[in-house]
PALODO-984145 format. One record per atom (N, C-alpha, C): atom name; x, y, z. Coordinates in steps of 0.001 Angstrom, whole numbers, plus 500000, padded with zeros to 6 digits. Example, Ala and Ser with C-alpha at 12.3 -4.5 7.8 and 13.67 -1.06 7.14 Angstrom:
<rs>
<r atom="N" px="513190" py="494310" pz="507800"/>
<r atom="CA" px="512300" py="495500" pz="507800"/>
<r atom="C" px="513200" py="496700" pz="507800"/>
<r atom="N" px="512850" py="497750" pz="507080"/>
<r atom="CA" px="513670" py="498940" pz="507140"/>
<r atom="C" px="512900" py="500030" pz="507870"/>
</rs>
This chain:
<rs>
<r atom="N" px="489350" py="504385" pz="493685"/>
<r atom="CA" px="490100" py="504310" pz="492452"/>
<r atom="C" px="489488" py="505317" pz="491476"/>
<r atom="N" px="490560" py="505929" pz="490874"/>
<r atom="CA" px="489584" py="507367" pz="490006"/>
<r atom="C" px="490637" py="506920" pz="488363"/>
<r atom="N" px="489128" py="507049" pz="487200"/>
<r atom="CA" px="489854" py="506858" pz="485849"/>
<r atom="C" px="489563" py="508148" pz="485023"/>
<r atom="N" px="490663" py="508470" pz="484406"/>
<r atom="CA" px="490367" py="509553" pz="483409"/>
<r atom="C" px="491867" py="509296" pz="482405"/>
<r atom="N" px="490896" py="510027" pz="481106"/>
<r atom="CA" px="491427" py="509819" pz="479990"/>
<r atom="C" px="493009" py="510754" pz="479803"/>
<r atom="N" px="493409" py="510253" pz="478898"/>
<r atom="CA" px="495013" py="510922" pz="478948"/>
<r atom="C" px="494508" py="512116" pz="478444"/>
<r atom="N" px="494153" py="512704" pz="477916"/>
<r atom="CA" px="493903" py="514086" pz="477275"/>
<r atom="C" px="493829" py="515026" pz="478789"/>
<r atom="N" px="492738" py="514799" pz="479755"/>
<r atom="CA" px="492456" py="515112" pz="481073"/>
<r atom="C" px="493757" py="515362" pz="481859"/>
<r atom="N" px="494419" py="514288" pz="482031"/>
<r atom="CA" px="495088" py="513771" pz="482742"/>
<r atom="C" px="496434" py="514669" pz="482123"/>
<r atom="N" px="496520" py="515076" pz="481404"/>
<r atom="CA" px="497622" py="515856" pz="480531"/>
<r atom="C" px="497359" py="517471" pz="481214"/>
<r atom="N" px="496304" py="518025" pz="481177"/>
<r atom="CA" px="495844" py="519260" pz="481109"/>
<r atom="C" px="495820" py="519521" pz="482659"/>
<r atom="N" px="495879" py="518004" pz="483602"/>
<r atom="CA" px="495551" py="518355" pz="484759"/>
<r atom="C" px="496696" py="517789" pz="485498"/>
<r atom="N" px="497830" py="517376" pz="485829"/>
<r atom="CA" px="498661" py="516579" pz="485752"/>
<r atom="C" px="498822" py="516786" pz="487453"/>
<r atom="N" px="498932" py="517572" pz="488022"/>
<r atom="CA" px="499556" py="517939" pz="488997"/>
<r atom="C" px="498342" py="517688" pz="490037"/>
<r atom="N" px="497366" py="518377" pz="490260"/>
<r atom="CA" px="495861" py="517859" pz="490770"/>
<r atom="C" px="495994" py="516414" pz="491033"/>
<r atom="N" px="495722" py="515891" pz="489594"/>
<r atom="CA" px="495742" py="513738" pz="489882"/>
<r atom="C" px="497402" py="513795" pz="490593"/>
<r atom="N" px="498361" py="513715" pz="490504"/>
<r atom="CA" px="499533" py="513393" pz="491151"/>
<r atom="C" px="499370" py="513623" pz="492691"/>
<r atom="N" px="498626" py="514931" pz="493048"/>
<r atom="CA" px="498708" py="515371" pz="494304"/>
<r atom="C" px="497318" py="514271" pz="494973"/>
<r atom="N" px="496676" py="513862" pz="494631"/>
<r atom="CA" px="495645" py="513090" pz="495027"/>
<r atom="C" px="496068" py="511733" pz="495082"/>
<r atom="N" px="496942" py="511368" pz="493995"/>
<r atom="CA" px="497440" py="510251" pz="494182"/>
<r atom="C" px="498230" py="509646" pz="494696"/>
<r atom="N" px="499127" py="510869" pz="495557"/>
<r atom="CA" px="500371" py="510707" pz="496555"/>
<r atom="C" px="499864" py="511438" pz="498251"/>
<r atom="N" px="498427" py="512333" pz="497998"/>
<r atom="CA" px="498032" py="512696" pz="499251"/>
<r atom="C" px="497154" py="511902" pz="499520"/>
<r atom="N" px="496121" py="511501" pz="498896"/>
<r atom="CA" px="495200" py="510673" pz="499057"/>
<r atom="C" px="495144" py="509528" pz="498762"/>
<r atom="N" px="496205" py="508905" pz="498433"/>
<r atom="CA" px="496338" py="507100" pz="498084"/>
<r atom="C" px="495903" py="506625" pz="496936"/>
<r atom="N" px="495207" py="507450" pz="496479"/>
<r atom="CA" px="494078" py="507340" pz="495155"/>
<r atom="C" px="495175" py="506272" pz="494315"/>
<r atom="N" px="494558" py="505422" pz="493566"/>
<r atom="CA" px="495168" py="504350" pz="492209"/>
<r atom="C" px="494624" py="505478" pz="490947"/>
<r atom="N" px="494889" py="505432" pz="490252"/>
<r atom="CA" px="494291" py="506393" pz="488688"/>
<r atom="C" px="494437" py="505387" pz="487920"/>
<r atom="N" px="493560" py="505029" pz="487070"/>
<r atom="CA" px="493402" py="504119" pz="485937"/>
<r atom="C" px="493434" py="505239" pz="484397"/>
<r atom="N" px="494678" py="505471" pz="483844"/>
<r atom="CA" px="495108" py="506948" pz="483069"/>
<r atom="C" px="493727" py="505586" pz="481327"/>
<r atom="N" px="493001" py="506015" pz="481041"/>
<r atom="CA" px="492539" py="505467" pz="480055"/>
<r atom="C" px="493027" py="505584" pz="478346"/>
<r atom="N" px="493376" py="504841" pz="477939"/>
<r atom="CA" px="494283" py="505357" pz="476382"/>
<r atom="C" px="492886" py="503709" pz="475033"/>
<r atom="N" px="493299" py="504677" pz="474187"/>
<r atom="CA" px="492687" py="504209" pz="472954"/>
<r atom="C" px="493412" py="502955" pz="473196"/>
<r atom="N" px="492600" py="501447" pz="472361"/>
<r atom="CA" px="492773" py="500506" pz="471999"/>
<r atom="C" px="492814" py="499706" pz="473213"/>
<r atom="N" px="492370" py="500075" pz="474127"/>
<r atom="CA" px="492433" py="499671" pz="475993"/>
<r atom="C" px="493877" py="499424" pz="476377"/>
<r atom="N" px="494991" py="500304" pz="476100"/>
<r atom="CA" px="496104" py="500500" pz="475980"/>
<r atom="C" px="496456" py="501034" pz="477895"/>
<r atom="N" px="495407" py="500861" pz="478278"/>
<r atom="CA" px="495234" py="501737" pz="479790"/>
<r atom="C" px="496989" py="501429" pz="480476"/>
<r atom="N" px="496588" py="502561" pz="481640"/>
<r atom="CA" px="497957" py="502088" pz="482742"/>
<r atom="C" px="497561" py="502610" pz="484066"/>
<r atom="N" px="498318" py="502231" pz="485432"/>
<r atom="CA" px="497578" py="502230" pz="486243"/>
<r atom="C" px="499062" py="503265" pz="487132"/>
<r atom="N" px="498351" py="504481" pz="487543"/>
<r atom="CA" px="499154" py="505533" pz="488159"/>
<r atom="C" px="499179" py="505152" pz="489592"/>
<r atom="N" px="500125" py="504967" pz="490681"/>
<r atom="CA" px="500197" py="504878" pz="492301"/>
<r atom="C" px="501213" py="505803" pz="492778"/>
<r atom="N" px="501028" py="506077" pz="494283"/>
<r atom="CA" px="502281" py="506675" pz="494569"/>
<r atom="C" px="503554" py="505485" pz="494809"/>
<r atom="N" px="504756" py="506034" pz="494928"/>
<r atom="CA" px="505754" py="505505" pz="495075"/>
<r atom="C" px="505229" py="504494" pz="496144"/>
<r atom="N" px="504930" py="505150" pz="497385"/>
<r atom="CA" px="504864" py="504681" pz="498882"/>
<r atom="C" px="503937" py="503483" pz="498633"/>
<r atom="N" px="503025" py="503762" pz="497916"/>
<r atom="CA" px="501811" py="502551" pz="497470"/>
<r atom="C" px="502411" py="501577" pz="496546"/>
<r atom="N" px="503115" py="501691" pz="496024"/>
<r atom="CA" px="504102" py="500748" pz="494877"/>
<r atom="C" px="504929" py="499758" pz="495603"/>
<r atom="N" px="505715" py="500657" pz="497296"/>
<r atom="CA" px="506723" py="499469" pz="497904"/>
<r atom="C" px="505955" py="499133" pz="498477"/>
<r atom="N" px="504604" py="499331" pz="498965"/>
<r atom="CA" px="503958" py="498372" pz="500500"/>
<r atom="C" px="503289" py="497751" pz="499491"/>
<r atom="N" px="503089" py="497636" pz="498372"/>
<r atom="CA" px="502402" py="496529" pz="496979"/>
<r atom="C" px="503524" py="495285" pz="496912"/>
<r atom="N" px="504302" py="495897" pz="496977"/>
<r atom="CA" px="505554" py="495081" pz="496449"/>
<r atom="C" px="506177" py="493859" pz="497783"/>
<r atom="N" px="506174" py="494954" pz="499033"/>
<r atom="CA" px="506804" py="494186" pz="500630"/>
<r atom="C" px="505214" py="493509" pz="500231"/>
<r atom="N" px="504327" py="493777" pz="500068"/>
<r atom="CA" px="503158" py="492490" pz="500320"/>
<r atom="C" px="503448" py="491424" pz="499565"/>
<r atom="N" px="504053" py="491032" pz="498265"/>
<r atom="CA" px="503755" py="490073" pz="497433"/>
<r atom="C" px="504708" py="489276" pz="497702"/>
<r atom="N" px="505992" py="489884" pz="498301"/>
<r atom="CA" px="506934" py="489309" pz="498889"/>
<r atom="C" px="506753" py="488618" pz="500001"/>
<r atom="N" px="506289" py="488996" pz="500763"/>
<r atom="CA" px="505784" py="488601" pz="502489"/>
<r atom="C" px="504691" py="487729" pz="502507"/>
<r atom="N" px="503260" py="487727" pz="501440"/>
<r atom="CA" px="502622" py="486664" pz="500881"/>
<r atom="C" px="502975" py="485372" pz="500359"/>
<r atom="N" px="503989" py="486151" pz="499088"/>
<r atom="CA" px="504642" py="484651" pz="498539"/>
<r atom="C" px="505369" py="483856" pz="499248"/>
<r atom="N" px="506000" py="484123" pz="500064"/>
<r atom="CA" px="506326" py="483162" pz="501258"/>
<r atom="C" px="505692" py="482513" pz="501572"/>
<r atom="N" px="505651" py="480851" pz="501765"/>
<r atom="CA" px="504397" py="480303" pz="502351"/>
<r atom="C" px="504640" py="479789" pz="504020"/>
<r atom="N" px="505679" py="480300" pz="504482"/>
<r atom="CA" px="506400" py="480122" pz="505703"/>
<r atom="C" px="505645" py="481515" pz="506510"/>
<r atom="N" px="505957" py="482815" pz="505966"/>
<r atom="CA" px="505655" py="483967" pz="506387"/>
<r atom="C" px="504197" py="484199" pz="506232"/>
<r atom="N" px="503444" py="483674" pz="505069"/>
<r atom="CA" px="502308" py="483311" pz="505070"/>
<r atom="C" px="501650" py="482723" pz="506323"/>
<r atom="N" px="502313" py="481311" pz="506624"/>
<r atom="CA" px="501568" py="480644" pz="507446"/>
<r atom="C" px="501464" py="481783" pz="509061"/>
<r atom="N" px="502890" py="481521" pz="509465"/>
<r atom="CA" px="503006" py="482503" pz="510850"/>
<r atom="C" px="502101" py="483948" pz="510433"/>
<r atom="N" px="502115" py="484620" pz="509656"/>
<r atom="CA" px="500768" py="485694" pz="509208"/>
<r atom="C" px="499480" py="485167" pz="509880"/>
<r atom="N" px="499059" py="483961" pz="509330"/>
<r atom="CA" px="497075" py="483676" pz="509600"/>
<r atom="C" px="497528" py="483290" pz="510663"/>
<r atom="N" px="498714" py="482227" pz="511083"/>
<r atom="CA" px="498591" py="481801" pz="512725"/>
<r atom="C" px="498428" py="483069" pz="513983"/>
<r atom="N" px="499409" py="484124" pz="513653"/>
<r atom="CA" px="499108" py="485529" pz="514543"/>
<r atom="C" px="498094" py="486082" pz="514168"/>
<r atom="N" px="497325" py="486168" pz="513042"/>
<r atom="CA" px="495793" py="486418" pz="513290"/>
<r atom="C" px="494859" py="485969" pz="513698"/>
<r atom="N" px="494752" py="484843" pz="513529"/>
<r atom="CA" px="493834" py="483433" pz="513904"/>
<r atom="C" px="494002" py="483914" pz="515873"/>
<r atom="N" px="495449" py="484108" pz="516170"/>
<r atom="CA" px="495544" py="484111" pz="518068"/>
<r atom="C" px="495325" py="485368" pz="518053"/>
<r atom="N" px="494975" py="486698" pz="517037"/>
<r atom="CA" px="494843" py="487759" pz="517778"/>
<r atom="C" px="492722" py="487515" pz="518047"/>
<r atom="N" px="492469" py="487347" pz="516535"/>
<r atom="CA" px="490726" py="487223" pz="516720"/>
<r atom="C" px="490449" py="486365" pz="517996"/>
<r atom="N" px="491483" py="485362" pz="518160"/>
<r atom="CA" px="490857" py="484731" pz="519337"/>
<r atom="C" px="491293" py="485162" pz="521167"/>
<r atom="N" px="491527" py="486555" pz="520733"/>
<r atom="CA" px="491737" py="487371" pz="522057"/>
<r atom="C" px="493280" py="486912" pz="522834"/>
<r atom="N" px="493910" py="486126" pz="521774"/>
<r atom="CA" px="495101" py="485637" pz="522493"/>
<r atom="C" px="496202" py="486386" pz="522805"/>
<r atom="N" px="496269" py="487790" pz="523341"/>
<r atom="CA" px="497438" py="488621" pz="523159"/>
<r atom="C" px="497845" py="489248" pz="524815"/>
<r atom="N" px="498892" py="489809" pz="525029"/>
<r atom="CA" px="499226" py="490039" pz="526043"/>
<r atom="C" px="499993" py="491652" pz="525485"/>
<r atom="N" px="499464" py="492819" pz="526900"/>
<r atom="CA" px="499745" py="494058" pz="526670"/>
<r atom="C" px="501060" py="494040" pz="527885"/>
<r atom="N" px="502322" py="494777" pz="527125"/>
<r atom="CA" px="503522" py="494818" pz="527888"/>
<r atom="C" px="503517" py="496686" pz="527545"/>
<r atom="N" px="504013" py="496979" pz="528664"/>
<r atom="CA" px="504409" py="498225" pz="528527"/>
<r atom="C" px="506343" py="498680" pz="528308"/>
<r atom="N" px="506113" py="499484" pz="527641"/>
<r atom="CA" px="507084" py="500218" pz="527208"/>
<r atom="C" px="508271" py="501184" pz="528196"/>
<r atom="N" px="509321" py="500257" pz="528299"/>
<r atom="CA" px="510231" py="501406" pz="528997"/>
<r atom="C" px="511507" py="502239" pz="528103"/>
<r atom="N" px="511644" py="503260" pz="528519"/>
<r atom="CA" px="512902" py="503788" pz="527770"/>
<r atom="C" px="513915" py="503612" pz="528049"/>
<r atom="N" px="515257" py="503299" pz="526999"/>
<r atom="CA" px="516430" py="503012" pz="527327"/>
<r atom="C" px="517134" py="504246" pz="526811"/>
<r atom="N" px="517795" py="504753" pz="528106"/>
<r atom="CA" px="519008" py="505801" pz="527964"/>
<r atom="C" px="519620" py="505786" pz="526973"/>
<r atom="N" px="520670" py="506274" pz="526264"/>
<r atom="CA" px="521986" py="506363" pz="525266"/>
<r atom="C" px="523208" py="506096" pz="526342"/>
<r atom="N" px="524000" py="505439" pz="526183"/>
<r atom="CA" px="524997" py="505794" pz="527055"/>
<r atom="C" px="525993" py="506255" pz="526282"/>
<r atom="N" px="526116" py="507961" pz="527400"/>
<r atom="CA" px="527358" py="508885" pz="526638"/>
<r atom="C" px="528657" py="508610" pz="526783"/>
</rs>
């Protein structure tokens, strides 16, 4: 997570954007009166968002820890992959 002040962040705009959409980076933009705001990329904004959704569920929740709980406990089975034609 990287913070810099709006004055910075003005003069440099394109740099933090490109870091923050190439590199995932969060920016905490800092403003007088702790007025702060918090910069993400788009892509980091919807997989924020599909999480709180897919969390707040307490149905999707549960089946979540139950398929983790059977993966830590080695419970999984490897199927291989075949391809299906198009039919022209």
């Amino acid at each position: 997570m990287l913070a810099v002040n709006y004055t910075t962040l003005r003069e440099n705009m394109k740099t933090y954007m490109d870091k923050i959409t190439d590199d995932y980076e969060t920016l905490i933009v800092t403003r007088k009166d702790n007025k702060n705001v918090v910069m993400l990329s788009e892509e980091s904004f919807n997989n924020m968002i599909e999480n709180i959704y897919v969390m707040g569920n307490k149905s999707n929740y549960d089946w979540l820890m139950e398929s983790k709980a059977q993966l830590d406990k080695g419970m999984i089975k490897k199927h291989e992959l075949s391809e299906v034609g198009v039919d022209e």
